[in-house]
Each structure stands twice: as structure tokens, then as C-alpha cells.
C-alpha positions as CSV (number, residue, x, y, z in Angstrom):
1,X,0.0,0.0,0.0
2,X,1.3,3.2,-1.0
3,X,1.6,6.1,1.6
4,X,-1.0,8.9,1.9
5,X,-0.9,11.0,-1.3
6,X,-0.1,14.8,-0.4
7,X,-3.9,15.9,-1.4
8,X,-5.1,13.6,2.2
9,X,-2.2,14.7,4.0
10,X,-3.5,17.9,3.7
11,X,-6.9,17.5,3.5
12,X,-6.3,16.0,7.6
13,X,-3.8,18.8,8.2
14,X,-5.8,21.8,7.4
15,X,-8.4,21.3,10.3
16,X,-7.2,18.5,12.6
17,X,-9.5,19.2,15.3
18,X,-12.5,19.3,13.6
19,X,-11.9,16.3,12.1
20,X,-11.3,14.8,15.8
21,X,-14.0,16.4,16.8
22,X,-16.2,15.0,14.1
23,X,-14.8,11.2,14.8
24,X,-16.0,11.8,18.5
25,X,-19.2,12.9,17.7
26,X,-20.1,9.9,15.8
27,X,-18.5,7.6,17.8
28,X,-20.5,9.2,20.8
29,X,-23.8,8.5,18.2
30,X,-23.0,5.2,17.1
31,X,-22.1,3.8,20.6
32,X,-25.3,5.4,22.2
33,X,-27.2,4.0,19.6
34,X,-25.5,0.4,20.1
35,X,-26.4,0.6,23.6
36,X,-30.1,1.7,23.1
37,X,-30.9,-0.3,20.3
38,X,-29.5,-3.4,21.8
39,X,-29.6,-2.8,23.9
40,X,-26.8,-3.5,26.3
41,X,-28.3,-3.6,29.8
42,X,-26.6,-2.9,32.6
43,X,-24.0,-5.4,34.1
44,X,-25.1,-6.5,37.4
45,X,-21.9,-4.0,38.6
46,X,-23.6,-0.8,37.2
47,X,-26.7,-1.8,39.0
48,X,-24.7,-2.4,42.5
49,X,-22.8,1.0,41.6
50,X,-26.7,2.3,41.0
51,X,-27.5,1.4,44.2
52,X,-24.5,3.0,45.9
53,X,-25.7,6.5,44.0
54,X,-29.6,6.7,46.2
55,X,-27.3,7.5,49.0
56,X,-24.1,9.7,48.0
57,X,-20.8,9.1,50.4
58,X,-17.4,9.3,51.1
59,X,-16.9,5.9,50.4
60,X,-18.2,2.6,49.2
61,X,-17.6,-1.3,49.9
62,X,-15.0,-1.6,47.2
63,X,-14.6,1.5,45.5
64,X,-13.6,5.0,46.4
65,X,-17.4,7.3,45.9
66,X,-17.0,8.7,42.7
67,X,-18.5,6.3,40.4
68,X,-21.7,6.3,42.9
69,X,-21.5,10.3,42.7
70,X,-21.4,10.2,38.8
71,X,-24.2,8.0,38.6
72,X,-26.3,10.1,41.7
73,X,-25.4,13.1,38.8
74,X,-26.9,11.8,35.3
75,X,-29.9,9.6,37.1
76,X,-30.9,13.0,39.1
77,X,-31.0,15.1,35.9
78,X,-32.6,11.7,32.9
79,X,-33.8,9.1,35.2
80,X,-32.9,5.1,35.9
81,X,-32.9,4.4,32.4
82,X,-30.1,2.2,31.4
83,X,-28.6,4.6,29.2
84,X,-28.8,7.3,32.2
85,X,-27.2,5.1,34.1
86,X,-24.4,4.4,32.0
87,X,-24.2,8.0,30.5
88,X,-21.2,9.3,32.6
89,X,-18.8,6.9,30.5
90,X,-19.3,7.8,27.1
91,X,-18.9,11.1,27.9
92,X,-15.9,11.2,30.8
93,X,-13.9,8.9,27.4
94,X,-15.3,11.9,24.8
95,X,-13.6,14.6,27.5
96,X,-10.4,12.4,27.6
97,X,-9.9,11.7,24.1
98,X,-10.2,15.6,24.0
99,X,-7.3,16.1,27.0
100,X,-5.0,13.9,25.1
101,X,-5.7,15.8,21.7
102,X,-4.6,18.9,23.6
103,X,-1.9,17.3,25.3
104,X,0.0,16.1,22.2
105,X,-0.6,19.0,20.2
106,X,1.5,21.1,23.0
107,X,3.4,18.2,22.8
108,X,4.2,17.7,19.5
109,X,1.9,19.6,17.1
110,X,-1.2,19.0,15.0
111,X,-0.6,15.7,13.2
112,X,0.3,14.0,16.6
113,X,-2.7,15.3,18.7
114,X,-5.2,13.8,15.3
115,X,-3.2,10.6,15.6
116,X,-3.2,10.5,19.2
117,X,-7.0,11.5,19.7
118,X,-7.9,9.4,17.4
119,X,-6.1,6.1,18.7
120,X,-7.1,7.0,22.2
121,X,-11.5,7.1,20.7
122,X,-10.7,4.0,18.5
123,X,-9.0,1.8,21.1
124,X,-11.0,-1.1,21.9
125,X,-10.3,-0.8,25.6
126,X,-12.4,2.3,25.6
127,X,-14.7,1.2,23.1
128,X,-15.5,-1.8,25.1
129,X,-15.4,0.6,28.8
130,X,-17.7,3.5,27.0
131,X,-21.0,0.6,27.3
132,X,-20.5,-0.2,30.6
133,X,-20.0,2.4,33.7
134,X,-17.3,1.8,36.1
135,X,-14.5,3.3,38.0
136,X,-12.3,3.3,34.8
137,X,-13.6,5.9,33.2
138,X,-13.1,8.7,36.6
139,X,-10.1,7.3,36.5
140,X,-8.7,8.0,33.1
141,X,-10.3,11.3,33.0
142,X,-8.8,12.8,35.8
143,X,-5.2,10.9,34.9
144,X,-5.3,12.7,31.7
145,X,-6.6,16.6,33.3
146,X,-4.0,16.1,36.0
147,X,-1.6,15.2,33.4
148,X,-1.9,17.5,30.9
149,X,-3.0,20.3,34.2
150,X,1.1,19.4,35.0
151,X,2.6,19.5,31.7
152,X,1.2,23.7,31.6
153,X,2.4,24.3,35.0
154,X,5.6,22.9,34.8
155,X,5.7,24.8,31.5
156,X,4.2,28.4,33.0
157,X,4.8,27.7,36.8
158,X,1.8,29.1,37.3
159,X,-0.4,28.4,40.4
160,X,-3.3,28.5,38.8
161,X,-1.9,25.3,36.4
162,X,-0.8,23.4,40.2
163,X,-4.3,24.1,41.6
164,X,-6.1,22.5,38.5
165,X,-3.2,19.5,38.6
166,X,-4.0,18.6,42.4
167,X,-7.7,19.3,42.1
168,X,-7.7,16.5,39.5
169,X,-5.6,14.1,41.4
170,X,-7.9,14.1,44.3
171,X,-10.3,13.7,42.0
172,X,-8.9,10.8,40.8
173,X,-7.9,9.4,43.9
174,X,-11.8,9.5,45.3
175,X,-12.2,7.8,41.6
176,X,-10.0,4.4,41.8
177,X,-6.5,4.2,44.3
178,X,-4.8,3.0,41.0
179,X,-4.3,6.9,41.0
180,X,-1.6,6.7,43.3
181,X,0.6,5.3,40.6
182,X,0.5,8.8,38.4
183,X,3.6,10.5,40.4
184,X,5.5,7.4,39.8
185,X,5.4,9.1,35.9
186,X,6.9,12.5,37.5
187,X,9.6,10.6,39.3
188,X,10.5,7.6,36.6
189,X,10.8,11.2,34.4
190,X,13.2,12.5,36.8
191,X,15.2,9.8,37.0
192,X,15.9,10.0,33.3
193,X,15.5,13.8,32.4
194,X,17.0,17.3,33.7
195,X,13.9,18.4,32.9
196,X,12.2,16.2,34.9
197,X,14.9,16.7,38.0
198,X,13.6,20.6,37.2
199,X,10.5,19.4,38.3
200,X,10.5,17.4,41.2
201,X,12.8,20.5,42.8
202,X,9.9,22.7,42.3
203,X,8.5,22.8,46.0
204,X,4.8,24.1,44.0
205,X,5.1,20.1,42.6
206,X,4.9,18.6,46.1
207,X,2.4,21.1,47.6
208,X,0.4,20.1,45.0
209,X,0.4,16.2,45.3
210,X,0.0,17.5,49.2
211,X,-2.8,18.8,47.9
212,X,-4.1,15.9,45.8
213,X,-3.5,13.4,48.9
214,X,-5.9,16.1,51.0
215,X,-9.1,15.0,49.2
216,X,-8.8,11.1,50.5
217,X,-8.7,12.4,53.7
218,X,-12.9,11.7,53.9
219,X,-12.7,8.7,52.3
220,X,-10.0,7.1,54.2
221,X,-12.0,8.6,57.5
222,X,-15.0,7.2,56.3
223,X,-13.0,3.7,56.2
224,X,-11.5,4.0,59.7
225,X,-15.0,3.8,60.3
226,X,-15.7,1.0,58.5
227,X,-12.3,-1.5,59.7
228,X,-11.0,-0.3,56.5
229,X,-13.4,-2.5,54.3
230,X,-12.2,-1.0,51.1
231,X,-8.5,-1.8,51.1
232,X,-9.2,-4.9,52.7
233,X,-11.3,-6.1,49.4
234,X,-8.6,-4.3,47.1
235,X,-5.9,-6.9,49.2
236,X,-8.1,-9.6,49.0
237,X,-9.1,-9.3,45.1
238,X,-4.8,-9.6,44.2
239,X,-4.8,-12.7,46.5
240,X,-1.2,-11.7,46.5
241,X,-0.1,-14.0,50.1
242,X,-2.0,-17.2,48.2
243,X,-0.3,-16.9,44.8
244,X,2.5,-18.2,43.7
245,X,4.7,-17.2,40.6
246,X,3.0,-17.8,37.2
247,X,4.8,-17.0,33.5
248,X,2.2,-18.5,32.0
249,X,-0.2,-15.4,33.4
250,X,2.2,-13.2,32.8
251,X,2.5,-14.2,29.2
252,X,-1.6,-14.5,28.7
253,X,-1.6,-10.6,30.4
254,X,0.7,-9.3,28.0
255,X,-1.3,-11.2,25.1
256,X,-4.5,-9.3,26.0
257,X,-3.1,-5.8,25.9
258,X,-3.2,-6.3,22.1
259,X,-6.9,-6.6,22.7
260,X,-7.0,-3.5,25.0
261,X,-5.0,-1.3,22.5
262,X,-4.9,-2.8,19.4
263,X,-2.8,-5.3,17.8
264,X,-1.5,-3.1,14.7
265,X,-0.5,-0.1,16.8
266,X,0.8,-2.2,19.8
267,X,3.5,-3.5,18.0
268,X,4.0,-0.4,15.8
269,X,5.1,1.2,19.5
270,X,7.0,-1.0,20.9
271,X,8.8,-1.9,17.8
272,X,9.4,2.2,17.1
273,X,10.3,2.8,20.8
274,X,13.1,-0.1,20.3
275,X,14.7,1.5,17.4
276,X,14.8,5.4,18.6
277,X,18.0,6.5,20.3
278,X,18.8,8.7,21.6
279,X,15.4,9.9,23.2
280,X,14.3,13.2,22.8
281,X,12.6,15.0,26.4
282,X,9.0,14.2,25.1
283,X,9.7,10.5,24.4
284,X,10.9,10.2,27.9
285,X,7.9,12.0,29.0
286,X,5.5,10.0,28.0
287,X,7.4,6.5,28.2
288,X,7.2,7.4,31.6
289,X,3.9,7.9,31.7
290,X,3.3,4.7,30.4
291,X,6.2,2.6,32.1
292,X,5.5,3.0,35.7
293,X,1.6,1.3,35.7
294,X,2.3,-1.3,32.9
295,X,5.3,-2.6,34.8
296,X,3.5,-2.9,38.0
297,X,0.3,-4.4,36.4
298,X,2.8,-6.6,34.7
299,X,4.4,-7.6,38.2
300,X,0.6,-8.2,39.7
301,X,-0.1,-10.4,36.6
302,X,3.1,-12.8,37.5
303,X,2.8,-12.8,41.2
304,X,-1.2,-13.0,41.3
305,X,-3.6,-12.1,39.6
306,X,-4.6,-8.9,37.2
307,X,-7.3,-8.2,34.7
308,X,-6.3,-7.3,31.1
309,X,-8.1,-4.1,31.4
310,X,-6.3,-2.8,35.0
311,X,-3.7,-1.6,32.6
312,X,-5.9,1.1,30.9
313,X,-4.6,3.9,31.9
314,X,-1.2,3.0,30.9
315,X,-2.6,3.5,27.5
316,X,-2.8,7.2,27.7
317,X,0.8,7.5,27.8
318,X,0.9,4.9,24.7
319,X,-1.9,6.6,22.6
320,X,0.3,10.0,23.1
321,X,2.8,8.0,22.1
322,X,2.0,6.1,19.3
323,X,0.8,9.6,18.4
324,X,4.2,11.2,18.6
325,X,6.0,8.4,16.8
326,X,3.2,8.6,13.7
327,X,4.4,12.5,14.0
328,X,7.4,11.8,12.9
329,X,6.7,9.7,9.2
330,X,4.8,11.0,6.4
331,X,1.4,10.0,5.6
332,X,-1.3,8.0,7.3
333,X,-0.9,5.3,6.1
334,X,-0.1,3.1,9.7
335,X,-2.4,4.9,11.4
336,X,-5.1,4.1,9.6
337,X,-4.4,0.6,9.1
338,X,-4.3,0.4,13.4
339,X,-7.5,2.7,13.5
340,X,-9.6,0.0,10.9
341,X,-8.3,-3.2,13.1
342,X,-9.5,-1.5,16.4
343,X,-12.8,-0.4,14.7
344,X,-13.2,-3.6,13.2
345,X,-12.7,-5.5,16.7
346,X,-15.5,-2.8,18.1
347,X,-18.0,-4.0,15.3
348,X,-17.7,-7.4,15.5
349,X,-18.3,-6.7,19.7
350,X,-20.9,-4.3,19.4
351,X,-23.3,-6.7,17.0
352,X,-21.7,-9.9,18.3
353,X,-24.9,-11.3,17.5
354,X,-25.8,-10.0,14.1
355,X,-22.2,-11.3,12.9
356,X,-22.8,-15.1,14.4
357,X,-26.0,-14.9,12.7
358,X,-25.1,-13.9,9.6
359,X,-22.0,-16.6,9.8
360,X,-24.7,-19.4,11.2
361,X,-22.6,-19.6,14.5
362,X,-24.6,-20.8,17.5
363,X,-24.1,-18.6,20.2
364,X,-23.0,-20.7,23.6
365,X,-22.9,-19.8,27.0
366,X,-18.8,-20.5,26.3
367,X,-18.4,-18.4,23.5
368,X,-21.1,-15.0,23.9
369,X,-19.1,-12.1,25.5
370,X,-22.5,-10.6,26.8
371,X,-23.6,-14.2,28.6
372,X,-23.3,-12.5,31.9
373,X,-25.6,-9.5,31.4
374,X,-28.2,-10.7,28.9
375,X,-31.7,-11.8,29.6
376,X,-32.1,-10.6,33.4
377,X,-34.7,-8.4,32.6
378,X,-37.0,-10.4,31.2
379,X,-35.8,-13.3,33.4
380,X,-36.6,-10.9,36.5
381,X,-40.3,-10.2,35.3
382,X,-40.9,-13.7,35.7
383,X,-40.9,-13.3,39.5
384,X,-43.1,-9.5,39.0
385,X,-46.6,-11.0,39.7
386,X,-45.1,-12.4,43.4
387,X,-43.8,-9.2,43.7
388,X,-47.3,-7.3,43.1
389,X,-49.1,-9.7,45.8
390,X,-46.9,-9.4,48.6
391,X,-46.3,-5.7,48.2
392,X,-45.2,-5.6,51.7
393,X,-42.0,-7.7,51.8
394,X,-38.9,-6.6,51.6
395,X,-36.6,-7.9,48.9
396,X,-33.6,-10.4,50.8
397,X,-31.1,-12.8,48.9
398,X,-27.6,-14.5,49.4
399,X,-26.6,-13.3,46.2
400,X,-25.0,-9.6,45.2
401,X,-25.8,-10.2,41.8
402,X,-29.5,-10.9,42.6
403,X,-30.2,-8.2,44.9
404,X,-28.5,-5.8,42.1
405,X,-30.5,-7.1,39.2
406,X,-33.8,-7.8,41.3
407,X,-33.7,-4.1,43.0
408,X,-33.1,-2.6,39.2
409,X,-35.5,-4.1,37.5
410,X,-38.3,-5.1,39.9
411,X,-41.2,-2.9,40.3
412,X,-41.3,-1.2,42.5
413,X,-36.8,-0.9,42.5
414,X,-35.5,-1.6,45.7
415,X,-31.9,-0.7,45.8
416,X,-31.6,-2.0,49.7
417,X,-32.1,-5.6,49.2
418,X,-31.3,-7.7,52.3
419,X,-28.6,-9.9,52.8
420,X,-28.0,-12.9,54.0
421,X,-24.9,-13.6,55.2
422,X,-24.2,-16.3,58.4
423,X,-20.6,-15.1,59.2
424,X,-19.1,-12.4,60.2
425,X,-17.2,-11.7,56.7
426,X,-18.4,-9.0,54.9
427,X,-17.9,-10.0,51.0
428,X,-20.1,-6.8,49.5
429,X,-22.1,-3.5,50.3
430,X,-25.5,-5.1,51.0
431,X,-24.0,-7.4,53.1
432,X,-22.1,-4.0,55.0
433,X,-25.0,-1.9,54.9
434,X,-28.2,-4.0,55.2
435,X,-27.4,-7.6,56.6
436,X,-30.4,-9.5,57.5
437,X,-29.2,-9.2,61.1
438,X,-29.7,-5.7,62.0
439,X,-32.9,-5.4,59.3
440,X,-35.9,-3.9,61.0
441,X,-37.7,-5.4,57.9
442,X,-40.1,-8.7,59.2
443,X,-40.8,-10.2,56.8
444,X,-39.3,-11.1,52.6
445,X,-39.5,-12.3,49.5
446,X,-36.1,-14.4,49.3
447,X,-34.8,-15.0,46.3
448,X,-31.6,-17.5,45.4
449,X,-29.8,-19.5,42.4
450,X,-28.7,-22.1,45.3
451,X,-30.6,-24.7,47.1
452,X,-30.6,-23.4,50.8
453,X,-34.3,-24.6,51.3
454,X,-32.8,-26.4,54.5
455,X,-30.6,-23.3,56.0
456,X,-33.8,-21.0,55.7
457,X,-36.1,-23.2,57.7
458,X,-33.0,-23.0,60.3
459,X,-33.5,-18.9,60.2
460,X,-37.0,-18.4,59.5
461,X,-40.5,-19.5,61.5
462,X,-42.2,-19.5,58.1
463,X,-40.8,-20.2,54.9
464,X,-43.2,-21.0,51.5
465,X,-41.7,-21.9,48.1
466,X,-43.5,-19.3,45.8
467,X,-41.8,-20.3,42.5
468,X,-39.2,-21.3,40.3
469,X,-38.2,-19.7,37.4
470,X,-35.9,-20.5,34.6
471,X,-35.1,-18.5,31.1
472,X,-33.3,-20.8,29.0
473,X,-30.3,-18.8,27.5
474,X,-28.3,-20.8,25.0
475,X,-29.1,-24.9,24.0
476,X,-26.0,-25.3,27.3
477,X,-27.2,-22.7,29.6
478,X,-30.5,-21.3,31.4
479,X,-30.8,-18.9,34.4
480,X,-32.5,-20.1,37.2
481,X,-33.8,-19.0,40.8
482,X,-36.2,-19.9,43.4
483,X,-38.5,-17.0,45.2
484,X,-39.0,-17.6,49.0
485,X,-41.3,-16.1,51.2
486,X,-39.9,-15.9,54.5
487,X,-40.7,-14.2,57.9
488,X,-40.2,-14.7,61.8
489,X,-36.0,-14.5,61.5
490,X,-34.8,-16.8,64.6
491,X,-31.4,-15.5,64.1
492,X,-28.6,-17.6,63.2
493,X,-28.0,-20.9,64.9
494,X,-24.4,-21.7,64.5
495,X,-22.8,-18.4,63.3
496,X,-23.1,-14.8,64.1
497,X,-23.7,-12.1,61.5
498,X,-21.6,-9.0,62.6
């Protein structure tokens, strides 16, 4: 294939932002519309998360608030509708494609920031993360304000510049504690720069992370309060004292991130940043930025345990990147060749079904990436009319994923669903906020995918089969539950639920 003729070279050149700005708009379009027409319900997370939102804190069972904030925000102002729920992503990816356009074009001029923008919108992490809500996309937003805040003020030293830089790392903090990797990008960068030595002498640079560290101060009080529950599921979820040393899970990490960024332009980076010597400041800059969380993802993978995705906002740096390497050659022709393979991996995920169809593949509970979120809301209408006749009981379960799913899509929603928990272990928010325990509730409709017909009569005075329901997915899978009505709790005979 030849390279971009000098009429397209121009024709991106002459207004590179509105052509990134056009690309974000209809990507904005097309994946509202995929999620809508779908439609893509919400994962049983986004529900949880939707139930930590009806009452705003400092801090949540797993997660620092602001996911539970950002949800509280869009379902105050559109409603519960699926797509209100989830609307916070779409556009939190949409402002941070728009950061890392700005931040390569002071970086490196127009061609990078189009390249850059444009890898960042088209990167099937993001076009996977911009369906569902969840903590990645605070977190990437406020990783690429605070970064690009930092780049002006270590540029103007201006105070106004700091104040925007710490704002956003507290922001980001209160968004995911993978934050507190960022400065490792400030100090890698002075390890290997003057310039970046420049920086970390600048006393306004640590007043400002001072700064940043300020706004965990309610979050980490409102753990004290709780024993500390959130870092205690953040240990548990690396498993990191039951693990033992695995290549193999390194190797299968470092396959997916050419699923999170994109095969094409993966490789095009790493091979690129091989060959380049000596590095020029900027390429230091943002290796560093990419570096410091990639390496200790990478370390989590071999010791433990680490989802492909964790990695994300590694990819900022590598999008600005990528972005400053394509800078450098003439023509388009690479980046569009990346751009198609990523869009083409978002197509065949986004109509996942229309393409099996079309190709007469059966879809298997194996082999559907949406098996996990698809039929629950018909599957929960099955248990409505038990619902309507017992208006009165309160909605219980052993199950986080039930009581999120049920207390969306019942009617009336019930976002404090009871739990059931016979120990003293506290495994989610239900089970820290409303254990069955310390309910003032009498009596419940108990629903559960496990047979614990036995352990309820050992709780309850008075407990009445009311159904079973099943909604058969796939020709090797069906959801099923059984809907209990329960009431006189005797407390619990062996165990003590603290």
C-alpha cells in the first residue's frame, strides 16, 4: 500500500481538530445508539454501583465514591434508564480523548494530537469501557486533566496550572486508588530527564500532590470507620499472600493488551520505541507515563492475579505516544491501518450477535461475551406477579448479583435488598450496609440460584416456596432461581452475623 498522497495529507492537516471532533461525535452517536438499540443492559456492577448513588458518600464497599456520585449526577437530571445510568462513561472517554488531543498537540503539534485522539476514541479498551459504567472511566479522566494540568504548569509555573493538577488528582484518587501510581510518571521522568529533576525540585510540585492526597482524607476517614473494608477487598481481590509465581499469566496478560490497544498499533510502538536512540525529552515524558503502571500491572499479573483491562490507563501514555512516533513519518498510512483493526474489533463486539447470525454460529454460554448481562430483565419479570401480591415484603437474597439485578428491574426498584450472610465476613455493600441481622424489615421475599431450602427453615419461622423460574439462555445454559417467602427470623443458629 502506498503512503497517503499529499492531497489527504492535507486535507487531515488543514483542520485536525475538527476532524477529531467529528470522529467523537459519531462515535458518541454510534455507541449510544449500540447501547439503546441493543440494547446493552446494565451489568449486574452498574446496577450495585446504582444502588450505591440513592445514597451519596465518602466511600463505598470496594470503590472509592465517585463512580456512585457520577451516577447520583446523570440519574438525578434523565432518570434510571439504562442509558442514564451508563451515560457518565461515554462522555468522561469523549472529554479524555479531548485532553489527550490537547496534550500532544503542546506536545508535538497537529498531526500527533489527530493521531493520538484518534487512537485513544478507536481503542477497543475504551470502546469496550464507553457501554458499561465503572470506575475506569473517573479514572482515566482525571489521569489525563491532571496530566496534561502538570505539563502547563511545569511549563508556565503558574499556580493557577498546580491548583487544577492537584484538584484532578484528588479527584482521581476518590475515583480508583490505582491513582496513586500517576507521580510514579513524575519521578521515573526524573530519574531520566533534567527536565524532569527541574521538576521534582519545584516545591509548588509537592504542595500540590500534598494537595491531591488532601481530598482522600474523607474517604479514608470514612474507612476507619468501617475496619478499613475498602482496602481490605482491594488486598483480598490480588490474593497476593496465596499466589505463587506464574509466566504463563504473565504471558496471557501481555497477550490481552493487544486486545486492550490494538494489535496493529501495539506493535507499531514497541517496535518504534526499540529503534529510537537517543530519546528526545517528550519521548521520555511519555514513556514514563506509560512505564510506571504497565510494569507494576505486569508484576501483579506474574505474582497473582490482574485483569487485562487494570492496565488502561497505561494506555494514555501509549496513545500520546504512538501519536508522537506517527508525528514523525509521512502520511497516514499506519495509522489508519491500526484505526480500521480496532474499529473492526469494536463491530464485531458491538453486533456480536448480528455477525454469528449472519456466519450461522450458534451462540454458547462459552463463547457470547454478553452471557453475563443478557436476559435478566425479562428473566426478573418472571418473579413480578409475586412481587405485586406481597407488596409488603422486603426484597432479601444471598446473592449480590440478585439483589442488584432484582432491585433494578423489579417494580417497584428496591436498591436496599437484604442480605443474608451467616458469618461475620463481609464480602459486599448489601452485606455491610443491610445484613439480614440488623434489618428492621419482618418479613421477605427471598430469592436464590442455590438450594438453601434447609438453612432457611433454620433462620426463619415461616418459609413458602413461591416459584421457580428459569429462562433458557443458549441450547448449554439457562438462568434459574427460586423466590421464597420468608418471615419470623430466629437468628442464626451456629454463626453470628456481625
Amino acid at each position: 500500500m502506498s503512503a497517503a498522497s499529499p492531497e489527504s495529507s492535507k486535507l487531515f492537516t488543514a483542520y485536525p481538530f475538527r476532524w477529531f471532533l467529528a470522529l467523537l461525535a459519531v462515535l458518541f452517536i454510534y455507541r449510544g445508539w449500540v447501547v439503546i438499540d441493543s440494547p446493552i443492559t446494565l451489568f449486574y456492577d452498574e446496577a450495585y454501583y446504582l444502588g450505591w448513588a440513592q445514597t451519596p458518600d465518602w466511600g463505598y464497599y470496594s470503590k472509592p465514591p465517585m463512580v456512585g456520585w457520577l451516577i447520583a449526577l446523570t440519574t438525578s437530571i434523565f432518570g434510571n434508564a439504562e442509558w442514564a445510568v451508563k451515560l457518565a462513561a461515554p462522555v468522561l472517554y469523549s472529554s479524555a480523548a479531548v485532553l489527550i488531543y490537547r496534550t500532544a498537540d503542546f506536545l508535538a503539534g497537529a498531526k500527533a494530537a489527530l493521531s493520538a485522539g484518534a487512537i485513544f476514541l478507536l481503542m477497543p479498551l475504551v470502546g469496550f469501557n464507553s457501554l458499561f459504567i465503572t470506575t475506569d472511566a473517573p479514572l482515566i479522566f482525571f489521569w489525563c486533566l491532571c496530566f496534561y494540568a502538570f505539563l502547563q504548569a511545569k511549563t508556565h509555573n503558574n499556580w493557577a496550572w498546580w491548583l487544577l493538577a492537584g484538584v484532578a488528582g484528588g479527584l482521581g484518587l476518590l475515583s480508583k486508588y490505582t491513582f496513586v501510581l500517576l507521580p510514579a510518571t513524575f519521578l521515573l521522568y526524573g530519574a531520566i530527564s533534567p527536565v524532569g529533576r527541574q521538576l521534582l525540585l519545584n516545591p509548588r510540585f509537592w504542595i500540590t500532590c500534598l494537595l491531591a492526597l488532601s481530598f482522600l482524607l474523607p474517604n479514608l476517614y470514612w474507612n476507619y470507620q468501617h475496619d478499613f473494608i475498602s482496602f481490605q477487598h482491594t488486598a483480598e481481590i490480588s490474593h497476593q499472600t496465596s499466589s505463587s509465581l506464574s509466566f504463563s499469566r504473565l504471558v496471557e496478560f501481555w497477550g490481552g493488551q493487544l486486545f486492550v490497544f490494538g494489535p496493529v498499533l501495539l506493535i507499531y510502538m514497541v517496535i518504534r520505541g526499540l529503534k529510537r536512540q537517543p530519546r528526545s525529552d517528550t519521548e521520555k515524558l511519555l514513556w514514563s507515563l506509560f512505564w510506571p503502571t504497565f510494569a507494576v500491572l505486569s508484576i501483579q499479573a506474574l505474582m497473582a492475579r490482574a485483569n487485562v483491562n487494570w492496565a488502561g490507563p497505561a494506555y494514555i501514555g501509549a496513545s500520546l505516544l504512538t501519536g508522537y512516533y506517527l508525528s514523525q513519518i509521512k502520511g497516514y498510512r499506519i495509522l489508519i491501518i491500526g484505526l480500521l483493526a480496532n474499529f473492526l474489533l469494536a463491530v464485531s463486539f458491538y453486533h456480536y450477535a448480528a455477525v454469528t447470525d449472519a456466519l450461522g454460529i450458534e451462540r454458547k454460554h462459552g463463547t457470547d461475551p454478553y452471557k453475563r448481562l443478557l436476559g435478566w430483565p425479562e428473566f426478573v419479570n418472571k418473579f413480578q406477579p409475586w412481587f405485586d401480591q406481597n407488596p409488603d415484603y422486603k426484597l432479601a437474597s444471598d446473592s449480590r448479583k440478585l439483589l442488584a439485578y432484582f432491585g433494578y428491574y423489579i417494580s417497584p426498584q428496591d436498591f436496599k435488598g437484604v442480605a443474608l450472610s451467616d458469618d461475620s465476613y463481609i464480602e459486599d455493600h448489601y452485606e455491610l450496609k443491610y445484613p439480614l441481622s440488623k434489618s428492621t424489615e419482618k418479613q421477605f421475599l427471598f430469592v436464590t440460584e442455590e438450594d438453601i431450602e434447609v438453612k432457611l427453615n433454620s433462620y426463619f419461622s415461616e418459609v413458602t416456596l413461591l416459584t421457580e423460574q428459569k429462562l433458557q439462555l443458549y441450547s448449554n445454559f439457562a438462568r434459574s432461581a427460586k423466590l421464597y417467602k420468608v418471615s419470623g427470623f430466629k437468628g442464626f443458629s451456629s454463626k453470628v452475623e456481625q
